[in-house]
Biopython code that builds the backbone (N, CA, C, O; Angstrom):
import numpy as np
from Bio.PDB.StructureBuilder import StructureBuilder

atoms = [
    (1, "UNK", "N", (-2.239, -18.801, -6.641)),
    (1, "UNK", "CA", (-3.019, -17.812, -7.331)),
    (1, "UNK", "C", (-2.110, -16.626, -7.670)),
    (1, "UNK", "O", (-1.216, -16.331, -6.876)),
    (2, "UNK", "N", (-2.321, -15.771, -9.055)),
    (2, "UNK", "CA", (-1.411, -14.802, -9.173)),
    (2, "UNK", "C", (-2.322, -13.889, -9.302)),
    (2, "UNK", "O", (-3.473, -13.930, -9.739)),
    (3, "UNK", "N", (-1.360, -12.648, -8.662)),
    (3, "UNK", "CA", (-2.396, -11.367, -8.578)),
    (3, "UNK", "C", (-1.752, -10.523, -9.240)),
    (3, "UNK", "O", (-0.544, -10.281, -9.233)),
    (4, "UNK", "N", (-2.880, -9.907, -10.028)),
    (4, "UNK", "CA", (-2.944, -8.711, -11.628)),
    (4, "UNK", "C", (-2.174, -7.433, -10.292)),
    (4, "UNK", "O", (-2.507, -7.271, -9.117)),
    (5, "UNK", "N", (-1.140, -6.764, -11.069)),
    (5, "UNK", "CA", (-0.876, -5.758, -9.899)),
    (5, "UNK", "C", (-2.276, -4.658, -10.563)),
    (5, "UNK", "O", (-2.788, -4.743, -11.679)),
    (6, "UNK", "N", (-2.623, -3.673, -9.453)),
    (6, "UNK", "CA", (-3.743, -2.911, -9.472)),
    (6, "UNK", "C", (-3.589, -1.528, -8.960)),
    (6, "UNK", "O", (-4.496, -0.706, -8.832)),
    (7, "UNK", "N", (-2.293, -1.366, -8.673)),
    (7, "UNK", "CA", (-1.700, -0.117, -8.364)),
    (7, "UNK", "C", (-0.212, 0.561, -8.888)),
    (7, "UNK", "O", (0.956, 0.291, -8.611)),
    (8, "UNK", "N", (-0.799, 1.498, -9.714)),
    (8, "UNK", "CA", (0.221, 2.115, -10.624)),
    (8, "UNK", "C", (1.743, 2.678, -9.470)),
    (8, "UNK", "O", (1.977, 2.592, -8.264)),
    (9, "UNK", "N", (2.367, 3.160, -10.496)),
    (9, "UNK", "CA", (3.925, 2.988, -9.495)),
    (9, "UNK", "C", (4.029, 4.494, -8.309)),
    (9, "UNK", "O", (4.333, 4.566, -7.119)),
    (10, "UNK", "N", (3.627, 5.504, -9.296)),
    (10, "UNK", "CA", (3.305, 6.586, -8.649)),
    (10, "UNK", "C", (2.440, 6.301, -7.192)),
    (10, "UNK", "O", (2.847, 6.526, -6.052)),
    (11, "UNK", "N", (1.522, 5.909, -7.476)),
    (11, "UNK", "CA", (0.702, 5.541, -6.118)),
    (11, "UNK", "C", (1.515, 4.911, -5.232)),
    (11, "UNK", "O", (1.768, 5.571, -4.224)),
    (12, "UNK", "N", (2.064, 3.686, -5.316)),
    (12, "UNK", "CA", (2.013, 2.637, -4.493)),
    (12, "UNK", "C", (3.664, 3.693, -3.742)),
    (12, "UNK", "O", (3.843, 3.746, -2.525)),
    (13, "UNK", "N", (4.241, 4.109, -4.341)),
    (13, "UNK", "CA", (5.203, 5.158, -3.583)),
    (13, "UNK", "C", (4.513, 6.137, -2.373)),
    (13, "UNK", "O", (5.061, 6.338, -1.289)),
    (14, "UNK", "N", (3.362, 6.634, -2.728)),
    (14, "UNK", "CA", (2.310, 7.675, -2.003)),
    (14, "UNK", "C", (1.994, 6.367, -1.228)),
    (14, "UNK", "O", (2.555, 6.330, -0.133)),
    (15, "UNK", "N", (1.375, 5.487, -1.474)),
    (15, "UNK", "CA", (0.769, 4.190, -0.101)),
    (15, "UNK", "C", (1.963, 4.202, 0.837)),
    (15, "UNK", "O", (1.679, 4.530, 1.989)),
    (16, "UNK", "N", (3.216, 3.921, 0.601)),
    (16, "UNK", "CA", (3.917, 3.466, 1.349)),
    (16, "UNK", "C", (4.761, 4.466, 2.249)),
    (16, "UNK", "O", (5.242, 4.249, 3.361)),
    (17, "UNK", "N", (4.815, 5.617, 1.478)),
    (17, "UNK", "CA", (5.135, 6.713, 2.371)),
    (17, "UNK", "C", (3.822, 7.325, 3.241)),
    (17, "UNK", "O", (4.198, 7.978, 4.214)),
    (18, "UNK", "N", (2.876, 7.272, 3.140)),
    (18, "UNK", "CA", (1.819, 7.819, 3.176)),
    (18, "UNK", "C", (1.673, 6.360, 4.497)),
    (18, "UNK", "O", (1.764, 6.875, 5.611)),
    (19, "UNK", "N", (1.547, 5.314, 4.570)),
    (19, "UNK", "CA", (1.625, 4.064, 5.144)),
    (19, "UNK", "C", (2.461, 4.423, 6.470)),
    (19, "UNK", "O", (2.080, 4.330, 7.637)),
    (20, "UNK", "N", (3.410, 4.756, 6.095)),
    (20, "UNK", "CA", (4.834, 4.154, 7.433)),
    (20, "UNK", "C", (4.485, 5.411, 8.068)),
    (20, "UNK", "O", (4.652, 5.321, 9.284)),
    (21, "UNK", "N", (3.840, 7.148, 7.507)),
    (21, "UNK", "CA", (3.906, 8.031, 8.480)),
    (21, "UNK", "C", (2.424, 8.020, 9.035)),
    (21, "UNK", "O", (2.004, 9.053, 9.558)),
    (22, "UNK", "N", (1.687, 7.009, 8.956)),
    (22, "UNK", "CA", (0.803, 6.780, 9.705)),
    (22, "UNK", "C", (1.136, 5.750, 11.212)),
    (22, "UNK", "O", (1.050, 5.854, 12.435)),
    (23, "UNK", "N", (1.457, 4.983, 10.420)),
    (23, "UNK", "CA", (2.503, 3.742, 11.498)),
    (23, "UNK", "C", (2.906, 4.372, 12.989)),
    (23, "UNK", "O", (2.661, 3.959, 14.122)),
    (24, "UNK", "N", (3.544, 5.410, 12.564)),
    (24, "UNK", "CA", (4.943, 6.112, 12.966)),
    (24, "UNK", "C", (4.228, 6.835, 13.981)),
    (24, "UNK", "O", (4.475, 6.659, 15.174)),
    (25, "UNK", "N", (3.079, 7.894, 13.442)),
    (25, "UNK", "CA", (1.901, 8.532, 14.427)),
    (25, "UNK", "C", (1.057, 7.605, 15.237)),
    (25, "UNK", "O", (0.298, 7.916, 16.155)),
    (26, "UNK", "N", (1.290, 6.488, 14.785)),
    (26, "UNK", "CA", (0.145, 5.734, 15.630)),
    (26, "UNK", "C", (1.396, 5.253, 16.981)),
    (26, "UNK", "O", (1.043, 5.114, 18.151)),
    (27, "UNK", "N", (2.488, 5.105, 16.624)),
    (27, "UNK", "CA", (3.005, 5.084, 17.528)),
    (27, "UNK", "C", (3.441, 5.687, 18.604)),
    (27, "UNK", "O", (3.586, 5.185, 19.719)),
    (28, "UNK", "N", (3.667, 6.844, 18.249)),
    (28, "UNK", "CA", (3.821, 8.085, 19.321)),
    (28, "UNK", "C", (2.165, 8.165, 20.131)),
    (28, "UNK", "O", (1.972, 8.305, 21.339)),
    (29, "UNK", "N", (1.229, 8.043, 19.164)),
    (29, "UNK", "CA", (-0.043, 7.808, 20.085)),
    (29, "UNK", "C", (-0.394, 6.637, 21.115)),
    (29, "UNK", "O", (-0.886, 6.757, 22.237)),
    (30, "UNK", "N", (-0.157, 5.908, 20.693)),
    (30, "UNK", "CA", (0.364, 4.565, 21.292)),
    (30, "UNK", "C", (0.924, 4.678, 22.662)),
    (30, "UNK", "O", (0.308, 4.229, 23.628)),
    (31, "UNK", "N", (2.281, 5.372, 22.792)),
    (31, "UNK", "CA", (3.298, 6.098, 24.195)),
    (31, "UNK", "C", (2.235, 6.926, 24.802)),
    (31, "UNK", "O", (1.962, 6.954, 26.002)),
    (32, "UNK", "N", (1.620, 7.642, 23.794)),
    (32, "UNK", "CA", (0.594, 9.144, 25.280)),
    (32, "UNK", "C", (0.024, 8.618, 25.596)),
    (32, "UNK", "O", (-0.591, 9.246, 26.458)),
    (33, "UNK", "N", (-0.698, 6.670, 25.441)),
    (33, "UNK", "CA", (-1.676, 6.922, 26.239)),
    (33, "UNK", "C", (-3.301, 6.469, 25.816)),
    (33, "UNK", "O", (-4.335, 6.457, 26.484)),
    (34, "UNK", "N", (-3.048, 6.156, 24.576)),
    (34, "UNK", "CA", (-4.054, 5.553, 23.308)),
    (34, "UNK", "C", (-3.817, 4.097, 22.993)),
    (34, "UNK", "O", (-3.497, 3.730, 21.862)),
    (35, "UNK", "N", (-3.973, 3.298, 23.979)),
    (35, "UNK", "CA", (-3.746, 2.336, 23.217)),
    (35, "UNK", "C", (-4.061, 1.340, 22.024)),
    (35, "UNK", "O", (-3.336, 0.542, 21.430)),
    (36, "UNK", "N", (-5.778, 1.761, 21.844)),
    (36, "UNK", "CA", (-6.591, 0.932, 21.386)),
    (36, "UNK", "C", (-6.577, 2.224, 19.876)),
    (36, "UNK", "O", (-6.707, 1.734, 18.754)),
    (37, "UNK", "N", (-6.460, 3.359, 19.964)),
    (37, "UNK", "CA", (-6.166, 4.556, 18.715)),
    (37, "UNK", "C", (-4.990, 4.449, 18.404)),
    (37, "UNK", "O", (-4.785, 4.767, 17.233)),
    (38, "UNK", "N", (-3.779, 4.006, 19.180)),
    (38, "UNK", "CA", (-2.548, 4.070, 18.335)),
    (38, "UNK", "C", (-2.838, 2.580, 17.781)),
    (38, "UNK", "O", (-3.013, 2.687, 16.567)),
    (39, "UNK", "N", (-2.961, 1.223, 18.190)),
    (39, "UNK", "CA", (-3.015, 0.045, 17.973)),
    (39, "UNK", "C", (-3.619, 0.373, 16.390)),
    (39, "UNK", "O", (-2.907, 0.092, 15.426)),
    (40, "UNK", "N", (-4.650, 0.836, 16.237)),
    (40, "UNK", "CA", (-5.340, 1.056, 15.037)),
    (40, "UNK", "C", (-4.998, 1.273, 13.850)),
    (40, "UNK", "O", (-5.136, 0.702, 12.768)),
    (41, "UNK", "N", (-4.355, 2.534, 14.364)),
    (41, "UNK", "CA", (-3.558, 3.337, 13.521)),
    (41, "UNK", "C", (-2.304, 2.878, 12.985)),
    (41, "UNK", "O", (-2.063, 2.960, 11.780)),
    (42, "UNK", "N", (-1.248, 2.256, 14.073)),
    (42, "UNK", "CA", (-0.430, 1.291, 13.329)),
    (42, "UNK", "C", (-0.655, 0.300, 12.468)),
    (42, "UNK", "O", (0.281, 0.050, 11.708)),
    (43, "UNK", "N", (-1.558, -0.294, 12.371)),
    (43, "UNK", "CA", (-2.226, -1.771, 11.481)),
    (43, "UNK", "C", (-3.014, -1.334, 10.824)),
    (43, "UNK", "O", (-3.722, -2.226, 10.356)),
    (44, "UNK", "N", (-3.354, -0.138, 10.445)),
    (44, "UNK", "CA", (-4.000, 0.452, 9.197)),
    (44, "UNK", "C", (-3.038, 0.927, 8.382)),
    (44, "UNK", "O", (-3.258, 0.776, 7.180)),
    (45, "UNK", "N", (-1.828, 1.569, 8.755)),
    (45, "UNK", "CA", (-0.530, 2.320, 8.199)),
    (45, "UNK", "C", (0.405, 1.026, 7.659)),
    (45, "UNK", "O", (0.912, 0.866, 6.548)),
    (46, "UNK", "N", (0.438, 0.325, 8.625)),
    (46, "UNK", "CA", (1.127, -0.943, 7.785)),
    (46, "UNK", "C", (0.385, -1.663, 6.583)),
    (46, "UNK", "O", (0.920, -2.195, 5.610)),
    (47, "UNK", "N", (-0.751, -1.576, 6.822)),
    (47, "UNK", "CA", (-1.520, -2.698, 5.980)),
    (47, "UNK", "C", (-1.544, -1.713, 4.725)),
    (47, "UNK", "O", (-1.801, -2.340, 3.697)),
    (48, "UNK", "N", (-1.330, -0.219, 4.497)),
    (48, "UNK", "CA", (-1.544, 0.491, 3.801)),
    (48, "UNK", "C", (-0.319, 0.599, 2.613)),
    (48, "UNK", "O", (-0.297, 0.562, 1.383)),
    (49, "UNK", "N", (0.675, 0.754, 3.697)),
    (49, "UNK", "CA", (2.268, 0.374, 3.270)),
    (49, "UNK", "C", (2.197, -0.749, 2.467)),
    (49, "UNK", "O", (2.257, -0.622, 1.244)),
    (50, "UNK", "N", (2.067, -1.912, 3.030)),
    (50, "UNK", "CA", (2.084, -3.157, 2.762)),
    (50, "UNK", "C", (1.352, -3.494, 1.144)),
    (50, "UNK", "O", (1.731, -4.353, 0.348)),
    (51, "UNK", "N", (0.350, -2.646, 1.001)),
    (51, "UNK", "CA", (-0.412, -2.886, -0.099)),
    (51, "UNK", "C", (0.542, -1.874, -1.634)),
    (51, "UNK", "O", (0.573, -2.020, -2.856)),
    (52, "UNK", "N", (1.089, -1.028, -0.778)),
    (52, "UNK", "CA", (1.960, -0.488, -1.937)),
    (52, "UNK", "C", (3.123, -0.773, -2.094)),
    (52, "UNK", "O", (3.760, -0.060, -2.868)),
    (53, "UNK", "N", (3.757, -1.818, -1.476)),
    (53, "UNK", "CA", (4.539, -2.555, -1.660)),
    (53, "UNK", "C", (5.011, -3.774, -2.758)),
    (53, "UNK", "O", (5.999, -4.032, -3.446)),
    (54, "UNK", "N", (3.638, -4.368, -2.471)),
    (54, "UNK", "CA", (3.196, -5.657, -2.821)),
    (54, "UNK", "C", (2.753, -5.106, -4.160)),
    (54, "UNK", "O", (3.329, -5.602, -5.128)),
    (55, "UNK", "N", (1.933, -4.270, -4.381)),
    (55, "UNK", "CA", (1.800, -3.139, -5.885)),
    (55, "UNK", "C", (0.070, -4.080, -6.125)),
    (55, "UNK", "O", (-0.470, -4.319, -7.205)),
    (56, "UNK", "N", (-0.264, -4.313, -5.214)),
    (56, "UNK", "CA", (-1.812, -4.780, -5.038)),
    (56, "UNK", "C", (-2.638, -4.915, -4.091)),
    (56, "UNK", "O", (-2.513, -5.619, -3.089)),
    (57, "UNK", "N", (-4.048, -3.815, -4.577)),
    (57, "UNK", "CA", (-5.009, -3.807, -3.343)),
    (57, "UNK", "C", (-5.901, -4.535, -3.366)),
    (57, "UNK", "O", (-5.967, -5.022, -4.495)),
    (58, "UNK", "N", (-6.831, -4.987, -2.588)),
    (58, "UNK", "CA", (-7.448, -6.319, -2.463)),
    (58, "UNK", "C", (-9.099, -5.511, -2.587)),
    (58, "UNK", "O", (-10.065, -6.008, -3.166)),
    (59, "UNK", "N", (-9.078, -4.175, -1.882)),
    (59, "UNK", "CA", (-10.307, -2.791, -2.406)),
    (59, "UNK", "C", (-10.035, -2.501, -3.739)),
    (59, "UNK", "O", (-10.935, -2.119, -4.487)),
    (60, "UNK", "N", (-9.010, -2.627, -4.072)),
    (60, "UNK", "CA", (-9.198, -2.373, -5.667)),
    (60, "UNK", "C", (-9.686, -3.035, -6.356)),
    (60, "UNK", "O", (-10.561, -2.612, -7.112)),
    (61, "UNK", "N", (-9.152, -4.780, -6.341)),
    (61, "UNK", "CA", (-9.469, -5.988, -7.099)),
    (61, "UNK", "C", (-11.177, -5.696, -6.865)),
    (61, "UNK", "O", (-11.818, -5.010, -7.662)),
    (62, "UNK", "N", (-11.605, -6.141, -6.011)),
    (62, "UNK", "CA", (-13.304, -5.548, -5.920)),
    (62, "UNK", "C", (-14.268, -5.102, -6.539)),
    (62, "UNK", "O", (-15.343, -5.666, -6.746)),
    (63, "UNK", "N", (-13.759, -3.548, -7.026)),
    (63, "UNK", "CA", (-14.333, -2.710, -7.851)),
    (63, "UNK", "C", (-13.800, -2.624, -9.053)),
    (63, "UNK", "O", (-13.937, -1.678, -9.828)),
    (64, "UNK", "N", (-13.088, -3.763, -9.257)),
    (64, "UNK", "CA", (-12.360, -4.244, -11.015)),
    (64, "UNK", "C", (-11.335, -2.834, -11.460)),
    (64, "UNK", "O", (-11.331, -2.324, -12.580)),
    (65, "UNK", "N", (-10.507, -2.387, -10.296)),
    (65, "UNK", "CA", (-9.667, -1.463, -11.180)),
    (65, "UNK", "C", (-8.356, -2.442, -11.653)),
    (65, "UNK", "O", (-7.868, -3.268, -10.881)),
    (66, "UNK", "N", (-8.011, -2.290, -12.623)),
    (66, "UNK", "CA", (-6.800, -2.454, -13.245)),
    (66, "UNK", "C", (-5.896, -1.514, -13.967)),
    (66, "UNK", "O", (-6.287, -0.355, -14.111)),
    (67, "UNK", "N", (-4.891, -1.824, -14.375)),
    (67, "UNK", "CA", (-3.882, -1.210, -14.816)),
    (67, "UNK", "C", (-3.694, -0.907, -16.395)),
    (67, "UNK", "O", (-3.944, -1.907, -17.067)),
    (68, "UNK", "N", (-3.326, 0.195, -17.133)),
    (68, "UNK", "CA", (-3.391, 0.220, -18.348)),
    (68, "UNK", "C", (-2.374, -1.206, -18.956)),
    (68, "UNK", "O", (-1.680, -1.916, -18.228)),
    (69, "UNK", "N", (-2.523, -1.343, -20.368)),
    (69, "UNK", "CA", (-1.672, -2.186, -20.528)),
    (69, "UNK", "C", (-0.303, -1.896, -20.487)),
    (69, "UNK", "O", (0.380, -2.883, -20.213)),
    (70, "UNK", "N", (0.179, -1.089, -20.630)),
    (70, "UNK", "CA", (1.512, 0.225, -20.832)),
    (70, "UNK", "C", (2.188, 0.078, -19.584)),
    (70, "UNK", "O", (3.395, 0.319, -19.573)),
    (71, "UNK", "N", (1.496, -0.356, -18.293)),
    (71, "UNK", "CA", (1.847, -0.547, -17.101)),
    (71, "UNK", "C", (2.306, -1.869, -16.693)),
    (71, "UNK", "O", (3.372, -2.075, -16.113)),
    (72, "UNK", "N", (1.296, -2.915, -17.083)),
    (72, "UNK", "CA", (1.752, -4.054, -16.691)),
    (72, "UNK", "C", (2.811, -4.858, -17.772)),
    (72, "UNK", "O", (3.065, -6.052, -17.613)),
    (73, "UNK", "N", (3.316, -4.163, -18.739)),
    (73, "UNK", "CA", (4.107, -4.730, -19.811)),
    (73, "UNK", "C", (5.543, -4.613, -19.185)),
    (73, "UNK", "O", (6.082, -3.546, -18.891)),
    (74, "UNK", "N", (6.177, -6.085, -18.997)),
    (74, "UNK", "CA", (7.711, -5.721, -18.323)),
    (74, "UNK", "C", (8.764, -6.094, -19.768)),
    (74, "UNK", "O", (9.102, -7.135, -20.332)),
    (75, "UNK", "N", (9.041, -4.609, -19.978)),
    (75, "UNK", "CA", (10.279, -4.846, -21.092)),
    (75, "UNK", "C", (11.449, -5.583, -20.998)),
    (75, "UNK", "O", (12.060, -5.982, -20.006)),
    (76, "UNK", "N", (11.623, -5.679, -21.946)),
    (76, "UNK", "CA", (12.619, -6.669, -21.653)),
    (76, "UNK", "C", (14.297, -5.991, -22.569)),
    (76, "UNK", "O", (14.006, -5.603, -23.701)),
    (77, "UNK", "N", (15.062, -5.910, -22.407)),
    (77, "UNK", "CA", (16.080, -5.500, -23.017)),
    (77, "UNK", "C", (16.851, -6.448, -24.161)),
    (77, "UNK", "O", (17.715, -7.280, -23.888)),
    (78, "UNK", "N", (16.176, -6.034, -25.976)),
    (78, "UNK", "CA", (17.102, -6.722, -26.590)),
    (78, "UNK", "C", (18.623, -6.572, -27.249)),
    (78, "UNK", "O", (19.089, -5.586, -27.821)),
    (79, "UNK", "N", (19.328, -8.023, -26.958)),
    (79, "UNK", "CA", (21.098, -7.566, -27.474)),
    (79, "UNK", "C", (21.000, -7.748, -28.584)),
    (79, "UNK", "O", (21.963, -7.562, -29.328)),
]
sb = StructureBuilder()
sb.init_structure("model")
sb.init_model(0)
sb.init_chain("A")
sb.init_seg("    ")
for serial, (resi, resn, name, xyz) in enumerate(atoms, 1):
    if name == "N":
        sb.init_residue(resn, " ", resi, " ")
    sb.init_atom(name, np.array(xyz, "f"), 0.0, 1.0, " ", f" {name:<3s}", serial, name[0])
structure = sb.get_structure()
């Protein structure tokens, strides 16, 4: 199956930074003492990352967002 990407480039930069410093907090929560709040928090931050990575959300596909056409067009360079 191929998946329509559904997250513009700007974003999926914000997911993935936005992703790993969740990760990162869930981990230090994780050490104080939280195990079941850091556990969380890491596998929400990854899965968050992960989705802006991949440049597709599976909450997006859902509610039918897609991408302008301007976005999903991969140029190509002619010689």
């Amino acid at each position: 199956m191929f998946l329509k990407k559904n997250v513009p480039g700007w974003e999926r930069i914000v997911r993935i930074v936005a992703g790993l410093v969740v990760a990162v907090l869930g981990a230090f929560w994780l050490g104080s003492g939280s195990p079941v709040g850091g556990g969380i928090a890491i596998v929400s931050g990854l899965g968050f990352a992960a989705t802006g990575a991949v440049g597709w959300c599976p909450l997006c596909a859902m509610v039918g967002r897609t991408l302008p056409k301007s976005d999903r067009v991969i140029k190509v360079a002619k010689y």
